[in-house]
C-alpha positions, 0 to 999 in steps of 0.5 A: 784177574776176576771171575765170576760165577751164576751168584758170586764173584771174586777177585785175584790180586797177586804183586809182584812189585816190592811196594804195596799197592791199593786196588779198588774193591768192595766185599771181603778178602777171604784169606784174613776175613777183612771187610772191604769196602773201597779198596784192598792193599796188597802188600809186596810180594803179597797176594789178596782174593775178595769175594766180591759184594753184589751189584746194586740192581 
């Protein structure tokens, strides 16, 4: 699930699986500060939100 605001936006990713998984994404995941340039890993059971970087205009 995403959202977007007028300048930003940012991406909820919840897993509800028991194995990790990857999801494409660049920007920072805002709960450990991580830059992420190609994708994000949510661990099991685990959760990320990233503050997405701005479209190239």
């Amino acid at each position: 699930m995403g959202t977007r605001g007028a300048t930003a936006s940012w991406l909820f990713l919840l897993n509800h699986t028991d194995r990790a998984h990857r999801v494409p994404a660049a920007g920072v995941e805002l709960l450990t500060g991580a830059l992420v340039d190609t994708a994000v890993e949510v661990p099991a059971g685990g959760v990320a939100v990233v503050r997405e970087a701005p479209a190239a205009r």
